[in-house]
HTML snippet that shows the backbone in 3Dmol.js (N, CA, C, O; Angstrom):
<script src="https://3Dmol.org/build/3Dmol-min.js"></script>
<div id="view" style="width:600px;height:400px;position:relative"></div>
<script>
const pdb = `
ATOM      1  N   UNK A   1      -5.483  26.338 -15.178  1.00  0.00           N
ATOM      2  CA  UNK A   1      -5.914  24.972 -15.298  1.00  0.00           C
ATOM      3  C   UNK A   1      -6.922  24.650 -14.218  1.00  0.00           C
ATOM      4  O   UNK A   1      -8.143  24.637 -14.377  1.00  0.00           O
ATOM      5  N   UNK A   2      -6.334  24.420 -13.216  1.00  0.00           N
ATOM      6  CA  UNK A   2      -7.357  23.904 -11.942  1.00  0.00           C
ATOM      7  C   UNK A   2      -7.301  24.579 -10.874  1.00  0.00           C
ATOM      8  O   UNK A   2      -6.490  25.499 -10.975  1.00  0.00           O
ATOM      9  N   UNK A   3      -7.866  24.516  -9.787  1.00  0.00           N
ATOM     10  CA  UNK A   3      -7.755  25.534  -8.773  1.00  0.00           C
ATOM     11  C   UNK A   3      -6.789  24.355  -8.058  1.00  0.00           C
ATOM     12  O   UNK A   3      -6.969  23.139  -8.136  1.00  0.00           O
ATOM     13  N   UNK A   4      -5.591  25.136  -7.257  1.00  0.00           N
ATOM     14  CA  UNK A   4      -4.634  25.010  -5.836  1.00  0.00           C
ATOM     15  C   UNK A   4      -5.358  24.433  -5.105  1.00  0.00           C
ATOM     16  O   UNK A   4      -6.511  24.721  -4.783  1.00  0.00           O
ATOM     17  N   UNK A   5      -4.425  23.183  -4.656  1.00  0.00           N
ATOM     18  CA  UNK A   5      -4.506  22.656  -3.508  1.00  0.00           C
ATOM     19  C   UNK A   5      -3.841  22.993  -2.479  1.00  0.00           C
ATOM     20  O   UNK A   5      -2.632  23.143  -2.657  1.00  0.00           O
ATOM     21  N   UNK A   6      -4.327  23.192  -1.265  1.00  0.00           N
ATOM     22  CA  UNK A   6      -3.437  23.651  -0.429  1.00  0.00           C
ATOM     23  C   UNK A   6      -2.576  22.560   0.441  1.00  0.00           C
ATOM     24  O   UNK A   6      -3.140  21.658   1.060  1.00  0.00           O
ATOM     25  N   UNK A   7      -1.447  22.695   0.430  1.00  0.00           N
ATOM     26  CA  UNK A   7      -0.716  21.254   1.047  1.00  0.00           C
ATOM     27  C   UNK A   7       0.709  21.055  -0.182  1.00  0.00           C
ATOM     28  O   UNK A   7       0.958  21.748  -1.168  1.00  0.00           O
ATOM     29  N   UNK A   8       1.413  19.894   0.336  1.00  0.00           N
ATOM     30  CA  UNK A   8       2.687  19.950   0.326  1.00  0.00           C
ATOM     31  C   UNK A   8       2.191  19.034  -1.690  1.00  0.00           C
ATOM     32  O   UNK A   8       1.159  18.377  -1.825  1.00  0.00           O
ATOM     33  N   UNK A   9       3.250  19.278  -2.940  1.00  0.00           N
ATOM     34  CA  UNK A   9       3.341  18.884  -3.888  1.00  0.00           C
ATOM     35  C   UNK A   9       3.550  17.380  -3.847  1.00  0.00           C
ATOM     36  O   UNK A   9       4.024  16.997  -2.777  1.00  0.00           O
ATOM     37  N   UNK A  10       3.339  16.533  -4.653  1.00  0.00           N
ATOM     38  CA  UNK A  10       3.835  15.047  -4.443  1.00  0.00           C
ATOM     39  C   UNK A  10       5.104  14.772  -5.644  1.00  0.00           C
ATOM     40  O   UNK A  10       5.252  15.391  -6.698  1.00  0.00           O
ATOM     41  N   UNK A  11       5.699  13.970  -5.263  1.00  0.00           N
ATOM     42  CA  UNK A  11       7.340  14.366  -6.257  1.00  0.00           C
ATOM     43  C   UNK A  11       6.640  14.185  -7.915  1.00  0.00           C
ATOM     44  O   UNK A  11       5.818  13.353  -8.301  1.00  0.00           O
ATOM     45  N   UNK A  12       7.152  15.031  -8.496  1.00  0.00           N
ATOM     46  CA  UNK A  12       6.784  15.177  -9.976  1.00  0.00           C
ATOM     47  C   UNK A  12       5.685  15.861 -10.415  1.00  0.00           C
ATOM     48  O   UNK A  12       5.500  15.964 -11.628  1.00  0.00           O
ATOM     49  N   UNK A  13       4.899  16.362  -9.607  1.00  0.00           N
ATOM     50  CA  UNK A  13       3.739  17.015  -9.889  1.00  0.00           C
ATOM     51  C   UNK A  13       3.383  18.360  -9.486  1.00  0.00           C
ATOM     52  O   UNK A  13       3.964  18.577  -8.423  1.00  0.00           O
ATOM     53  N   UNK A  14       2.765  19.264  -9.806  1.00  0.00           N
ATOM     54  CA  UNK A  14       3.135  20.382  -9.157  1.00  0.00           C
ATOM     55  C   UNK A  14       1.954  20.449  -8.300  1.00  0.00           C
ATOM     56  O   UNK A  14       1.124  19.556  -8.467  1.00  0.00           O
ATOM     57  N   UNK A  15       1.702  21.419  -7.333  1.00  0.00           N
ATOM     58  CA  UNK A  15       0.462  21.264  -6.651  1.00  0.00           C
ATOM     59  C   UNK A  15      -0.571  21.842  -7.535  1.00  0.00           C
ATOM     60  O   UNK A  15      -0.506  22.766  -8.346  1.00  0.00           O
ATOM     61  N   UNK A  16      -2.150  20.583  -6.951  1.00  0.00           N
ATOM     62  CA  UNK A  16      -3.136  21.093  -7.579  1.00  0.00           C
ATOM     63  C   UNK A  16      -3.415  20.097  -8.806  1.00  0.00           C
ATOM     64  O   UNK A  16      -4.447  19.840  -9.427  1.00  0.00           O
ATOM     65  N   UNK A  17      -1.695  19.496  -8.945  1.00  0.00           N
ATOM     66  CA  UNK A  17      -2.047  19.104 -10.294  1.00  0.00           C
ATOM     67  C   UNK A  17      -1.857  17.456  -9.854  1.00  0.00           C
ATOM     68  O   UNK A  17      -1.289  16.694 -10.637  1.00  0.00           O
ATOM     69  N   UNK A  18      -2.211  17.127  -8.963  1.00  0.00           N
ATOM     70  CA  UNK A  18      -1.257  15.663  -8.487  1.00  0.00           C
ATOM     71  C   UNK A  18      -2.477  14.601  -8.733  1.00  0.00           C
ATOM     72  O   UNK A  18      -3.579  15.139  -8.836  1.00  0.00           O
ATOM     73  N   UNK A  19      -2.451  13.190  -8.843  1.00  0.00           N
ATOM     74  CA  UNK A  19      -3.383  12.557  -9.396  1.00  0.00           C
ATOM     75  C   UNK A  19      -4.413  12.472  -8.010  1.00  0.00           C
ATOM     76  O   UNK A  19      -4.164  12.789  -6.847  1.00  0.00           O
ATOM     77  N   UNK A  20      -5.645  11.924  -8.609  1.00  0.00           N
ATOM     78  CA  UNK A  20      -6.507  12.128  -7.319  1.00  0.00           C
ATOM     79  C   UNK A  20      -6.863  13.398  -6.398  1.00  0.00           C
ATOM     80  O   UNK A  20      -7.752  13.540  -5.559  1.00  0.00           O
ATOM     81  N   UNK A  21      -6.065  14.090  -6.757  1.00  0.00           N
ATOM     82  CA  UNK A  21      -6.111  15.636  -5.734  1.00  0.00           C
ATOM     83  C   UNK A  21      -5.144  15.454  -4.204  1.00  0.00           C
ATOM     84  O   UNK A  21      -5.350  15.792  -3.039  1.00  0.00           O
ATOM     85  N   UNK A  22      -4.319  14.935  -4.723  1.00  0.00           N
ATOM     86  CA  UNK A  22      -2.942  14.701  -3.848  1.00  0.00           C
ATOM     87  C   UNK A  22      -3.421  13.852  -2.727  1.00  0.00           C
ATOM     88  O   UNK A  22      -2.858  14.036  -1.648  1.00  0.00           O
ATOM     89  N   UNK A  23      -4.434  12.883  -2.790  1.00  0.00           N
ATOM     90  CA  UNK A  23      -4.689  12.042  -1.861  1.00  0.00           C
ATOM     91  C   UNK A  23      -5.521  10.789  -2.512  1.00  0.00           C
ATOM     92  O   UNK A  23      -6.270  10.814  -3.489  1.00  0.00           O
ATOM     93  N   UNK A  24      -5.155   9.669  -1.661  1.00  0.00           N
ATOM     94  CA  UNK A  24      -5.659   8.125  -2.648  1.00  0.00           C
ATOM     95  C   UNK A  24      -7.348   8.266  -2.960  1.00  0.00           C
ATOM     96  O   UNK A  24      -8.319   8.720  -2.356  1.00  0.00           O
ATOM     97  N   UNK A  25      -7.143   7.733  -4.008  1.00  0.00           N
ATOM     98  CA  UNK A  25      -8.881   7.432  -4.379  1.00  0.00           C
ATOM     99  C   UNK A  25      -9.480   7.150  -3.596  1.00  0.00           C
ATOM    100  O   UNK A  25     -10.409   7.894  -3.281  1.00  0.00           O
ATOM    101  N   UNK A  26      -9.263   6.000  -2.927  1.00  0.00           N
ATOM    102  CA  UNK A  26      -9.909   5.317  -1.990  1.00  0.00           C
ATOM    103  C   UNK A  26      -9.288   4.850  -0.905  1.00  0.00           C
ATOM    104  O   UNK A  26      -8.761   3.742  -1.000  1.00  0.00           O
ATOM    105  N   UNK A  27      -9.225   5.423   0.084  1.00  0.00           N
ATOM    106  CA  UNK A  27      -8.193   5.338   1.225  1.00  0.00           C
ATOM    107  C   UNK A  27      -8.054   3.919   1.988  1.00  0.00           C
ATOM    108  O   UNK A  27      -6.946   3.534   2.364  1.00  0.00           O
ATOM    109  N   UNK A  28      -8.856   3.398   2.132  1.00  0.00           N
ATOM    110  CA  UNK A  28      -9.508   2.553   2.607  1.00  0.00           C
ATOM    111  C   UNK A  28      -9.387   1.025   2.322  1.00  0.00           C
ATOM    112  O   UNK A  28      -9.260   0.063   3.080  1.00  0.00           O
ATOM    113  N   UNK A  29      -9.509   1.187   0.349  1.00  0.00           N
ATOM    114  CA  UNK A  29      -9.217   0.014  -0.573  1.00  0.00           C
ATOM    115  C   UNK A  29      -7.827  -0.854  -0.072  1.00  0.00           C
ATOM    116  O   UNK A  29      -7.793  -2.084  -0.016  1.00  0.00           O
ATOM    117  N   UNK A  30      -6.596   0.129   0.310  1.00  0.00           N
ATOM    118  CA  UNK A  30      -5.716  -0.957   0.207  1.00  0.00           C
ATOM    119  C   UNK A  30      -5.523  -1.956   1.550  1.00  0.00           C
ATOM    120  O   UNK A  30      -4.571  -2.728   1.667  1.00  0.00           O
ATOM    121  N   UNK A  31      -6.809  -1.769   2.734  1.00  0.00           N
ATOM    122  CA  UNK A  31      -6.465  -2.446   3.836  1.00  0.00           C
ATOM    123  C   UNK A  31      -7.383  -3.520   3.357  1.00  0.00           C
ATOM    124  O   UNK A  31      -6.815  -4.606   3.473  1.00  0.00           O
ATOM    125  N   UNK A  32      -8.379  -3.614   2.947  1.00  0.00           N
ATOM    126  CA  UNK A  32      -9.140  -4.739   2.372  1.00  0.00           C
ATOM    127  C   UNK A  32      -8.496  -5.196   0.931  1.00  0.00           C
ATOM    128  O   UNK A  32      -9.315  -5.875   0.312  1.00  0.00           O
ATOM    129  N   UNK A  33      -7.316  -5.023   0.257  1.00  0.00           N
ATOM    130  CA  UNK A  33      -7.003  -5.548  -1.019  1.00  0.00           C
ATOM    131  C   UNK A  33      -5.649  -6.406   0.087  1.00  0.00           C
ATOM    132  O   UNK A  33      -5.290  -7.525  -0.280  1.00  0.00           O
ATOM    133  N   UNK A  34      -5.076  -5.868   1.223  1.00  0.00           N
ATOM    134  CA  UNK A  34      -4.140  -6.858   2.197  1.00  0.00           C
ATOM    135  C   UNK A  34      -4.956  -7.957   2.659  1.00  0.00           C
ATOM    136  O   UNK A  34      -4.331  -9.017   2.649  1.00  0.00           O
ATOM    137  N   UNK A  35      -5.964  -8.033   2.997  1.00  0.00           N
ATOM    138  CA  UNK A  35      -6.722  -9.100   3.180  1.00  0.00           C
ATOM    139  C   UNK A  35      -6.864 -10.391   1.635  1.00  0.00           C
ATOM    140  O   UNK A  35      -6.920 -11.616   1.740  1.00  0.00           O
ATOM    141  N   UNK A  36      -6.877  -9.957   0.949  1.00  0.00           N
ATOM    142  CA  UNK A  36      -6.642 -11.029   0.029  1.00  0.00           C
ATOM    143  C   UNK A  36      -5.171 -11.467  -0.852  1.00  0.00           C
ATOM    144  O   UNK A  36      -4.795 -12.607  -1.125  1.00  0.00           O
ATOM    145  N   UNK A  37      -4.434 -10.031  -1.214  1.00  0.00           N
ATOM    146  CA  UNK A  37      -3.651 -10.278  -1.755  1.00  0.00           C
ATOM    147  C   UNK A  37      -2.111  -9.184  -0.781  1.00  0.00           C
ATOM    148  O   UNK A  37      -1.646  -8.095  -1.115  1.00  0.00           O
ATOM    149  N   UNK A  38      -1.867  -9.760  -0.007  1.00  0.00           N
ATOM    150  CA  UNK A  38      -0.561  -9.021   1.043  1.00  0.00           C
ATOM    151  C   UNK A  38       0.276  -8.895   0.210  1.00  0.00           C
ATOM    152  O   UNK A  38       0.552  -7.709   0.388  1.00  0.00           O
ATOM    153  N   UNK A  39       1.112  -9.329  -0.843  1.00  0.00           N
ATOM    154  CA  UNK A  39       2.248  -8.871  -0.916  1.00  0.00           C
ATOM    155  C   UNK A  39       1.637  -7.670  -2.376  1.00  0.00           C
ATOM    156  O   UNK A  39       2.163  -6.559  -2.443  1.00  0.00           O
ATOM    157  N   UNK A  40       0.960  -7.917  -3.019  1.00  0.00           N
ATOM    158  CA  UNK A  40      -0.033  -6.781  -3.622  1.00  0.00           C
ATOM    159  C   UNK A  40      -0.257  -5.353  -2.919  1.00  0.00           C
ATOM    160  O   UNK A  40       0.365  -4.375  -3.333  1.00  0.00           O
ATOM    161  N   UNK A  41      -0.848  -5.290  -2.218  1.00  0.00           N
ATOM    162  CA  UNK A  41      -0.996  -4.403  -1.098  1.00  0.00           C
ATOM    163  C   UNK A  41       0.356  -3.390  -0.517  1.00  0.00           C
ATOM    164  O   UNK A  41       0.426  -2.177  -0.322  1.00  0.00           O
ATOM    165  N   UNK A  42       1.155  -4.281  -0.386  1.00  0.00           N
ATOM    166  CA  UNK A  42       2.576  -3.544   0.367  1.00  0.00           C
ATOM    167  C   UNK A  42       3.278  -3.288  -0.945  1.00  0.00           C
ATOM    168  O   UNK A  42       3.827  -2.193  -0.828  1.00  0.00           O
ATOM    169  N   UNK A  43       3.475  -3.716  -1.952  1.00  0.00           N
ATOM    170  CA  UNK A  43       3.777  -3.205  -3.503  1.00  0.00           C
ATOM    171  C   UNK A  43       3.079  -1.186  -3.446  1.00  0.00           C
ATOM    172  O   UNK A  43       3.692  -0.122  -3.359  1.00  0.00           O
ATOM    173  N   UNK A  44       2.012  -1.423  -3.520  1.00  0.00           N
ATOM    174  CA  UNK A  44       0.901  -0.637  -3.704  1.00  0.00           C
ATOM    175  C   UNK A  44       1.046   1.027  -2.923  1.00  0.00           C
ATOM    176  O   UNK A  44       0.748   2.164  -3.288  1.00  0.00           O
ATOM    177  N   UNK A  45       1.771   0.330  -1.473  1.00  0.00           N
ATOM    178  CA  UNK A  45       1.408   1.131  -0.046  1.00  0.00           C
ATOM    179  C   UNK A  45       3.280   1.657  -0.389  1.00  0.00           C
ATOM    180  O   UNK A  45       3.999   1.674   0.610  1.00  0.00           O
ATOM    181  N   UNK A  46       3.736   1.928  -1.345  1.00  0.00           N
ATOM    182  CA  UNK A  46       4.559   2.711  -1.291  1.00  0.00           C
ATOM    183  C   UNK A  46       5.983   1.772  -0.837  1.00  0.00           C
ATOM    184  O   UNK A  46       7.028   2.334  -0.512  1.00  0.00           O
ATOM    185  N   UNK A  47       5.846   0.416  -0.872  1.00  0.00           N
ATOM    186  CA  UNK A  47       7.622  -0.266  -0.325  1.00  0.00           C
ATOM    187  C   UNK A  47       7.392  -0.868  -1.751  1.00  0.00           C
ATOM    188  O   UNK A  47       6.218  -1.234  -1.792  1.00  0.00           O
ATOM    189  N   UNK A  48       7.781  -1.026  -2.482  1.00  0.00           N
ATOM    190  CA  UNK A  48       7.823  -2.099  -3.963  1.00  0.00           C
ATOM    191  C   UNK A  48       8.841  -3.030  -3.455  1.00  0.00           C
ATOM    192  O   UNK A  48       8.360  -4.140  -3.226  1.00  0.00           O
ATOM    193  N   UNK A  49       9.803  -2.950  -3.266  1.00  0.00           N
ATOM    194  CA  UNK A  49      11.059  -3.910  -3.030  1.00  0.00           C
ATOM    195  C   UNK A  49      10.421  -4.941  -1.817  1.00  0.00           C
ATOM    196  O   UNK A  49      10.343  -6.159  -1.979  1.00  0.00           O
ATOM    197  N   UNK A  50      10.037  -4.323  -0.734  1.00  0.00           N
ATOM    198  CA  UNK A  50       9.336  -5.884  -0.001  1.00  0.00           C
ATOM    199  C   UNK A  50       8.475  -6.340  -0.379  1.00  0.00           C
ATOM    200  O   UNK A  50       8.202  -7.489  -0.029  1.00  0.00           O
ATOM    201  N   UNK A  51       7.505  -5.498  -1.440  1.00  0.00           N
ATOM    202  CA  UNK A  51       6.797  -6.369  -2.037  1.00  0.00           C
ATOM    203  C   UNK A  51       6.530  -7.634  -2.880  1.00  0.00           C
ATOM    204  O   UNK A  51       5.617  -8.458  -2.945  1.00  0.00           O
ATOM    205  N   UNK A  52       7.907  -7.405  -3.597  1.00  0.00           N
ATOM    206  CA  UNK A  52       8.520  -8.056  -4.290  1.00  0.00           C
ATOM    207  C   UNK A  52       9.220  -9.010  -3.982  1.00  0.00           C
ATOM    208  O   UNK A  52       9.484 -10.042  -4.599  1.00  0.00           O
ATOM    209  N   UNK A  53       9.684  -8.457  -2.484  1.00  0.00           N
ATOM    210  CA  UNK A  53      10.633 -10.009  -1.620  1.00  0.00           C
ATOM    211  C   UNK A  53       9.524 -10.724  -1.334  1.00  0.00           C
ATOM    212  O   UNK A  53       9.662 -11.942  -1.444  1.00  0.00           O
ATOM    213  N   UNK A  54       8.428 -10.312  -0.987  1.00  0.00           N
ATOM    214  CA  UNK A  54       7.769 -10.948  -0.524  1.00  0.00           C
ATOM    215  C   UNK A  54       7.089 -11.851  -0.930  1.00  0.00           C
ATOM    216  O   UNK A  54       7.117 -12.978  -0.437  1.00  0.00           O
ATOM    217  N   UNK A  55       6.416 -11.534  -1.826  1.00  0.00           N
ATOM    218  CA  UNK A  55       5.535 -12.460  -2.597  1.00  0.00           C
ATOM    219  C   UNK A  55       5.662 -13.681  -3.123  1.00  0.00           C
ATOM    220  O   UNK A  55       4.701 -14.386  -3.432  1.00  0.00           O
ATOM    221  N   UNK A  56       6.971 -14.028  -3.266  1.00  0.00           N
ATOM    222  CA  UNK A  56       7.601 -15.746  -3.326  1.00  0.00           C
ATOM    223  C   UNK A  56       7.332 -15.977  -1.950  1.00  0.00           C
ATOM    224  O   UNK A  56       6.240 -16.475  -1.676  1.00  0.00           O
ATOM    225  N   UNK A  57       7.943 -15.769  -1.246  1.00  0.00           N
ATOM    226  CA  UNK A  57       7.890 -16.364   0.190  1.00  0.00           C
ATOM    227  C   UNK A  57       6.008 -16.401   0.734  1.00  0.00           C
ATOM    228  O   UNK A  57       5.445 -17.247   1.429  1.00  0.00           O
ATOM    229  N   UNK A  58       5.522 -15.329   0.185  1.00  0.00           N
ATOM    230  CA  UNK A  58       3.689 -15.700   0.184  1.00  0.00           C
ATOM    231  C   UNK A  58       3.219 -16.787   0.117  1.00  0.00           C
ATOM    232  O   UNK A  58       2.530 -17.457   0.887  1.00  0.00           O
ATOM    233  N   UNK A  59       3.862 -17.034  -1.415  1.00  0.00           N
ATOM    234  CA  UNK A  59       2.954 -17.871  -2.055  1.00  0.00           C
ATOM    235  C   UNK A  59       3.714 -19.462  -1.712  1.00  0.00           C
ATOM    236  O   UNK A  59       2.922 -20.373  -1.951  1.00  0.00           O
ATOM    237  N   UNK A  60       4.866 -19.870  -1.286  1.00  0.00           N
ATOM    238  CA  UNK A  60       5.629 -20.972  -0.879  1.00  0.00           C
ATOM    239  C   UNK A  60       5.039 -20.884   0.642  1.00  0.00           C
ATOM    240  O   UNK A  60       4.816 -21.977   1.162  1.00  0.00           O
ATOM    241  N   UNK A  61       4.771 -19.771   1.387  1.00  0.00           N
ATOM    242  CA  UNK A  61       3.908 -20.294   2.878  1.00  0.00           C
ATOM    243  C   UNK A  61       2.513 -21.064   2.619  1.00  0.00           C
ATOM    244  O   UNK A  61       2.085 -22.135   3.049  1.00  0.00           O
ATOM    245  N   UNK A  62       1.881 -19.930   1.597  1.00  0.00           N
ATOM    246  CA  UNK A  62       0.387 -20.827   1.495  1.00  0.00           C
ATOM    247  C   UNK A  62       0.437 -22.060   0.703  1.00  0.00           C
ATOM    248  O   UNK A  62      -0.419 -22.945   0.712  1.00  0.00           O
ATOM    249  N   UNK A  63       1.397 -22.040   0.094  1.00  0.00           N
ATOM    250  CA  UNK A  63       1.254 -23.848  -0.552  1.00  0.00           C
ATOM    251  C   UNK A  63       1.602 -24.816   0.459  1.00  0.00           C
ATOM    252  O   UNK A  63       0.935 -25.838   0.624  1.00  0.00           O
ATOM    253  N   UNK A  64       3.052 -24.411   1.427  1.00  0.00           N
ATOM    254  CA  UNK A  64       3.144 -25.383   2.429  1.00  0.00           C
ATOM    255  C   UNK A  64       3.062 -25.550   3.862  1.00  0.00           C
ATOM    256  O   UNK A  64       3.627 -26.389   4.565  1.00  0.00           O
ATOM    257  N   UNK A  65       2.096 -24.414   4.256  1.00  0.00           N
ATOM    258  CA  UNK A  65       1.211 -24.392   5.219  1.00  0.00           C
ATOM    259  C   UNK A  65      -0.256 -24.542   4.967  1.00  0.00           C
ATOM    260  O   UNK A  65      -1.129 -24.920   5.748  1.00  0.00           O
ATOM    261  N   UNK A  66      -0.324 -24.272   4.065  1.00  0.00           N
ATOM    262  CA  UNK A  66      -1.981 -24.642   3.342  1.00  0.00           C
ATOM    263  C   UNK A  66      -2.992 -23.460   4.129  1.00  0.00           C
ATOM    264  O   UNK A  66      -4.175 -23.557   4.454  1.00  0.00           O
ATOM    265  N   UNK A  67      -1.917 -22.185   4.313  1.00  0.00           N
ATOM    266  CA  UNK A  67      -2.677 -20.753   4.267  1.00  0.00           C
ATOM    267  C   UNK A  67      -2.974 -20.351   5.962  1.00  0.00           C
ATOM    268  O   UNK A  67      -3.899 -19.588   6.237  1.00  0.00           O
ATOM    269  N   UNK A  68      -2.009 -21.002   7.149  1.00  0.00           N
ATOM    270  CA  UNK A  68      -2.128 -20.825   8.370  1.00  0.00           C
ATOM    271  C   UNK A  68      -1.074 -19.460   8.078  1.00  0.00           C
ATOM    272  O   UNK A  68      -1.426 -18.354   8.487  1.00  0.00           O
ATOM    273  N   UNK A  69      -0.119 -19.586   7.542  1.00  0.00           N
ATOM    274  CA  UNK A  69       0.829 -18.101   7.581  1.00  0.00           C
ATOM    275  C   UNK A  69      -0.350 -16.878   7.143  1.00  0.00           C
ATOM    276  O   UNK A  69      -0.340 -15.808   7.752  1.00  0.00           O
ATOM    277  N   UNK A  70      -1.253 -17.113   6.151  1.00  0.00           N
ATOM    278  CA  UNK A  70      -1.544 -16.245   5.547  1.00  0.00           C
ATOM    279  C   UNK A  70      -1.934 -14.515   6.329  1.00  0.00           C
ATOM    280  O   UNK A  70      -1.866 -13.384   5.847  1.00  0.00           O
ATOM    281  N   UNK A  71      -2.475 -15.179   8.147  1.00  0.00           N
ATOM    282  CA  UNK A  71      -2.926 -13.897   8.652  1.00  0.00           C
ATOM    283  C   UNK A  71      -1.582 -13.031   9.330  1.00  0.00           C
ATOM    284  O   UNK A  71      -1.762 -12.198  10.218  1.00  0.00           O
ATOM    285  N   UNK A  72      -0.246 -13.346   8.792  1.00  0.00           N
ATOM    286  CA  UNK A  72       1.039 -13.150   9.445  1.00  0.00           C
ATOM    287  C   UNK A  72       1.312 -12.084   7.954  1.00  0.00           C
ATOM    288  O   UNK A  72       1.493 -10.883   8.155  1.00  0.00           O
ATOM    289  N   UNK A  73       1.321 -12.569   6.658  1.00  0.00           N
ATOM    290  CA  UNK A  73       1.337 -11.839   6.208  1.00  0.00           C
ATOM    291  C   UNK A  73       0.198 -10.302   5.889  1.00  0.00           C
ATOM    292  O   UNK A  73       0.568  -9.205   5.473  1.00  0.00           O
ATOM    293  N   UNK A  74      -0.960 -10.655   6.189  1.00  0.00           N
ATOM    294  CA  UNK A  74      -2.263  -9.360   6.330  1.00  0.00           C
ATOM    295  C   UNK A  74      -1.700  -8.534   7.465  1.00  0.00           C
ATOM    296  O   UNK A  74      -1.682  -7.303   7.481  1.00  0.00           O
ATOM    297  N   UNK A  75      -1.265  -9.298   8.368  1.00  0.00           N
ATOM    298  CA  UNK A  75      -0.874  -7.938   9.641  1.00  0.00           C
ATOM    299  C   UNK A  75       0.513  -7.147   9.233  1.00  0.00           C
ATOM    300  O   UNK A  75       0.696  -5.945   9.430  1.00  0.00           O
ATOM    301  N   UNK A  76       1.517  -8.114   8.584  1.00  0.00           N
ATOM    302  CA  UNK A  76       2.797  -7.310   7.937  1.00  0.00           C
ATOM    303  C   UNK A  76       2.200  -6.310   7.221  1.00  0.00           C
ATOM    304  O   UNK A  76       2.602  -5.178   7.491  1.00  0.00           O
ATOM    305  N   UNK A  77       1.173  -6.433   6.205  1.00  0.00           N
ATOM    306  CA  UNK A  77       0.524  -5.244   5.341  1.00  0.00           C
ATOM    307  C   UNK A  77      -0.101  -4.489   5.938  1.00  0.00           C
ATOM    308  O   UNK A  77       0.110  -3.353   5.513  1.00  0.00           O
ATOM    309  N   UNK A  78      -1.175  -4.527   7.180  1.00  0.00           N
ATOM    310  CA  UNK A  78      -1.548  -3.395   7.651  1.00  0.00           C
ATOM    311  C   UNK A  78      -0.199  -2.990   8.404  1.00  0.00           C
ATOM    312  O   UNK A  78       0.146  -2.117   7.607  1.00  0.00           O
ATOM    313  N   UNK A  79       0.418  -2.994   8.992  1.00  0.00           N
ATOM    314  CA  UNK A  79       1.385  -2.646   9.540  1.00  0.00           C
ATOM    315  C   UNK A  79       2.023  -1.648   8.463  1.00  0.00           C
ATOM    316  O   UNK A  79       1.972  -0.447   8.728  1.00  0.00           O
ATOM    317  N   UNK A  80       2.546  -2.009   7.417  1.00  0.00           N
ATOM    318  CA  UNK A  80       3.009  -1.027   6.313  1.00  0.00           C
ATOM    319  C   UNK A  80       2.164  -0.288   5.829  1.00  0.00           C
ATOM    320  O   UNK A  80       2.541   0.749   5.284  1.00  0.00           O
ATOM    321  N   UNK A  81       1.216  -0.514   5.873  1.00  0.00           N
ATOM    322  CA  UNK A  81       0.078   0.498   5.242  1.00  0.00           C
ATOM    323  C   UNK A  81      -0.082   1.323   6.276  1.00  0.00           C
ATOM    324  O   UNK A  81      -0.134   2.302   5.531  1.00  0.00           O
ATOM    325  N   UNK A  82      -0.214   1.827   7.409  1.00  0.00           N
ATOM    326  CA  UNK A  82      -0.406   2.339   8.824  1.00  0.00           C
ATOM    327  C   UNK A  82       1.087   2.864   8.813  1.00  0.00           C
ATOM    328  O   UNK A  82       1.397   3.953   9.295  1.00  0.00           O
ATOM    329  N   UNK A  83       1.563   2.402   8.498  1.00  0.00           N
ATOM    330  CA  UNK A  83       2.967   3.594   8.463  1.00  0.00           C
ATOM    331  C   UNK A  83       2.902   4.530   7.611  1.00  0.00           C
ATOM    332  O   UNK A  83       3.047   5.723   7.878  1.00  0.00           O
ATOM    333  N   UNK A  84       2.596   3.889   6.121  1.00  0.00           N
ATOM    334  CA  UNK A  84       2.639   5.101   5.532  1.00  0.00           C
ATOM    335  C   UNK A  84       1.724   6.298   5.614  1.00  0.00           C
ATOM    336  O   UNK A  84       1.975   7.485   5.408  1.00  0.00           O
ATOM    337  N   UNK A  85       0.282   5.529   6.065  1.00  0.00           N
ATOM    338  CA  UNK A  85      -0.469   7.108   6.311  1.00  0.00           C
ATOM    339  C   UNK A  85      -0.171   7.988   7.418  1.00  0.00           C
ATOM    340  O   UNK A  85      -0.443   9.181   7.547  1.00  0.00           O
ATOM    341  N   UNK A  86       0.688   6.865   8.522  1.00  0.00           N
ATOM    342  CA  UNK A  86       1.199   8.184   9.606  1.00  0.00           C
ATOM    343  C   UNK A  86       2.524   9.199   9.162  1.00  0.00           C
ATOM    344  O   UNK A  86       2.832  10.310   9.594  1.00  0.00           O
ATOM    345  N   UNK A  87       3.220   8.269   8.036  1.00  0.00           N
ATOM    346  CA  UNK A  87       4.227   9.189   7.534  1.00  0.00           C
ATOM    347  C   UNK A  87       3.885  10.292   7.179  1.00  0.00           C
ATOM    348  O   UNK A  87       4.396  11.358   7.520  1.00  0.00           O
ATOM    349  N   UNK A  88       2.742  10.078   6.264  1.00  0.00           N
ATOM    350  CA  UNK A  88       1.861  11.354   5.623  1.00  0.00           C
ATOM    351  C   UNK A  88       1.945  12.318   6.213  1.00  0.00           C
ATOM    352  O   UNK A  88       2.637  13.329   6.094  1.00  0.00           O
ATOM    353  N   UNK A  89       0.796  11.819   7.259  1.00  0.00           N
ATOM    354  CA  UNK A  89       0.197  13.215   8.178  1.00  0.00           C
ATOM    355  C   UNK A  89       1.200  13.951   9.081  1.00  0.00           C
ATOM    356  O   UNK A  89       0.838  14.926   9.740  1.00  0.00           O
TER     357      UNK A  89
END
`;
const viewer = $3Dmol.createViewer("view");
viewer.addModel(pdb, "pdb");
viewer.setStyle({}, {cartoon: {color: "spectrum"}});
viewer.zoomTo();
viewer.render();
</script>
């Protein structure tokens, strides 16, 4: 089929065969997609379940703070996103 990648398989896929070539499309995309949409982002970055806690509590800060929380939640997402690529490596 394709030529071997060298490096560890990702669960369900065998190596070589993993989407993207066992690394994100765009590495980069999900620290600028936390800038607009945080609980999106941490969904994305591999936690689904806080993502999911989260995103009510998002969207009830920016309605009744009128979006002063909002840079509390962007740093929670880089923060999770920065974990997972150090988990990686």
């Amino acid at each position: 089929m394709g030529r071997p990648i060298a490096g560890k398989a990702r669960a369900g896929f065998p190596v070589g065969l993993e989407p993207f070539g066992g690394r994100a499309h765009l590495p980069g995309m999900n620290y600028i997609l936390a800038l607009l949409l945080p609980p999106l982002s941490i969904f994305l970055a591999g936690r689904p379940i806080l993502g999911l806690l989260i995103a009510p509590v998002w969207v009830l800060a920016l309605f009744f703070s009128g979006g002063l929380t909002h840079p509390m939640f962007i740093l929670l997402a880089w923060f999770v996103i920065f974990e997972r690529r150090e988990r990686r490596s």
